[in-house]
C-alpha positions, 0 to 999 in steps of 0.5 A: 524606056519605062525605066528610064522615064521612071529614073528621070521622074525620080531625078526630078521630083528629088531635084525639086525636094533638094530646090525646095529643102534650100528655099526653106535652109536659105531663108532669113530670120529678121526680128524688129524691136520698139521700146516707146514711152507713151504718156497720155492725159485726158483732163476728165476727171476720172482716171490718172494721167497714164504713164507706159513704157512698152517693149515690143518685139516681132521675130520672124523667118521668111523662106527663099522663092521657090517657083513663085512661092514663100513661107512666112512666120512671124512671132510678137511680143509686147511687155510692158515695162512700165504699166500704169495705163489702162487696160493693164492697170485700172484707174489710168487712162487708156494706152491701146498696148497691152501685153500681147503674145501672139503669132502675127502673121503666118502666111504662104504667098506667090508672085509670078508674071504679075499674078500674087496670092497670100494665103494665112494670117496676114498684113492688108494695107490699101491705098493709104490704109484710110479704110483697110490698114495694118494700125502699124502704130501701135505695138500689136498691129492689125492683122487678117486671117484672109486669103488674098488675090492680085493682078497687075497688067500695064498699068491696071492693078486689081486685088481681092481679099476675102477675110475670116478674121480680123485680128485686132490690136486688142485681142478681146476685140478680134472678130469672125467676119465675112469681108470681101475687099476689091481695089482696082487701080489705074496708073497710066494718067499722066496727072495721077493715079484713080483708084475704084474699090468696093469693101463688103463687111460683115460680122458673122455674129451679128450679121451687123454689114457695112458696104463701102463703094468708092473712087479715088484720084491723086497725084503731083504736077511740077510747076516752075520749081515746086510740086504742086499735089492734089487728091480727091475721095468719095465714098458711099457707106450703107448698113442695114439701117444707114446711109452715109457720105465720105470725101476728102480733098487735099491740095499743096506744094512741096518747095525746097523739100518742104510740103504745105498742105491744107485738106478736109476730110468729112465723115458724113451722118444720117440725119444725125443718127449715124457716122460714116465708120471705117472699121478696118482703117489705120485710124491713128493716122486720120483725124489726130493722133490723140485718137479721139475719133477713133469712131466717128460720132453720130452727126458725122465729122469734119476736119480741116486740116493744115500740115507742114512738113520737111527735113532738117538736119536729118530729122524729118519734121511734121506739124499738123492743126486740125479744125474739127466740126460735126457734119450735121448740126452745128457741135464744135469738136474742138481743134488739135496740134499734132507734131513729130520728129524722126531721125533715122540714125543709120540703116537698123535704128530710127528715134523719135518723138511726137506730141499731139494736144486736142483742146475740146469745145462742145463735147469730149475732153481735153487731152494730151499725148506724148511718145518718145521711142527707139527702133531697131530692125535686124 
């Protein structure tokens, strides 16, 4: 019987090896791969208009489930092709895709009975990436060294990560940090979605903390014919020496396929001392794609904004006006028009195009960014 027991236990574990051995052999490589051109002219005075034309290609490979469990590597390159742009050539102005070659993500992750973990360098996009996100946008994304936890039960979603790094989309910047993140969801209302998180931040070399508390709710109701969506936010931001105050609020109707939205977003100040930041956040999608908030002034910020958007021919088409003001005091940031095309060609390839103009008033400069790029997924 003690030999048999013996025998079965092998039997097993090599069943196990060979179901194992397949999971990683069974696997797909995939790669993705961008060519953008990308002109950017801030009227300063001191630097030239810059010109980049980058290629950008991340490959990888991604195993087979094996009781729960996956393994993921994937490898990024970026070249540029043309590089009259800061920080590759001094003296242009600034395009944030310089040459990068780096491993982007290398991760070990489960899924089971509504339980997920990954563990390794990895890609955290919260809610709509408004205080953690992977800056997808750009060439280089955001990644984390982190390890990361979740649950769903019903209609309740709780997810912890806890992070080491912060990868940066300009490596010079990557950061040893402390940061615990918890979002919990409830979907199981009938007019939307709430949301509640807490992220804790700390910068291990300057012990530097940022503790954000805050809840969400949006969703959609239909009215006759249209759609009519709402969201609402709030947050608190505490440092070591500020307190700060963030919400947001967005109603519209999607009619025929169109959506017309009008919302504020307001990064609150300290008595003018201090802006609400969200250092983890996709930056580029919030408060223009000219990027001239990418960290909030000290009086604070408040954008309001109308956004347009639908398809047309196949193209999807968005426009976007942005009234920016400070929070406190009475600076004017100026205005911005943001505009996008992209037309998806078939399951592999997507083009595009986007334009944004800021028109400075009390402070900054006025400034002008154009793309145009191809993307291929295989």
């Amino acid at each position: 019987m003690k030999a048999q027991k013996t025998l079965l236990a092998i039997a097993l574990g090599l069943a196990a090896s060979q179901t194992f051995a397949d999971a990683i052999s069974d696997g797909k490589f995939y790669a993705d791969v961008t060519a953008r051109f990308e002109s950017a002219d801030q009227d300063n005075g001191a630097s030239k208009t810059a010109n980049a034309l980058i290629a950008d290609t991340a490959f990888g490979y991604e195993s087979k489930d094996f009781s729960g469990f996956k393994f993921l590597a994937e490898y990024e390159v970026v070249n540029a092709m043309i590089d009259n742009y800061a920080p590759e050539t001094a003296g242009f102005d600034t395009v944030a895709d310089p040459e990068v070659r780096e491993w982007n993500r290398a991760q070990i992750s489960y899924a089971n009975d509504g339980y997920t973990a990954v563990l390794g360098r990895q890609r955290i996009i919260l809610d709509n990436a408004r205080f953690v996100g992977n800056v997808g946008w750009r060439a280089n994304e955001q990644t984390f060294d982190a390890a990361t936890v979740g649950y769903t039960i019903g209609d309740v979603a709780v997810k912890y990560s806890y992070i080491d790094q912060v990868n940066s989309i300009l490596p010079k910047f990557d950061a040893d940090v402390t940061d615990h993140l918890l979002n919990i969801s409830y979907s199981g209302i009938k007019a939307g979605k709430l949301t509640a998180y807490a992220y804790l931040l700390k910068d291990d070399d300057t012990d530097a903390k940022n503790d954000t508390f805050g809840a969400s709710f949006g969703g959609k109701t239909a009215v006759n014919d249209l759609s009519v969506i709402y969201s609402a936010e709030v947050a608190t931001q505490s440092t070591d020496d500020f307190d700060a105050l963030y919400y947001a609020l967005e109603g519209g109707v999607v009619v025929d396929g169109i959506t017309i939205a009008l919302g504020n977003e307001t990064l609150g100040s300290d008595s003018g001392d201090y802006g609400f930041q969200t250092p983890l956040a996709t930056k580029h999608a919030f408060n223009g794609w000219a990027d001239m908030f990418l960290a909030t002034p000290k009086d604070g910020l408040s954008d309001t904004y109308l956004k347009v958007a639908g398809m047309a021919a196949g193209v999807k088409l968005v426009g976007v006006y942005h009234d920016f003001k400070a929070d406190e005091g009475s600076n004017d940031y100026g205005s911005e028009i943001d505009l996008l095309a992209v037309k998806k060609l078939n399951d592999k390839v997507t083009v595009g195009a986007k334009y944004a103009t800021y028109s400075a008033e009390d402070t900054y400069v006025d400034t002008d960014k154009f793309w145009l790029w191809a993307q291929a997924k295989f």
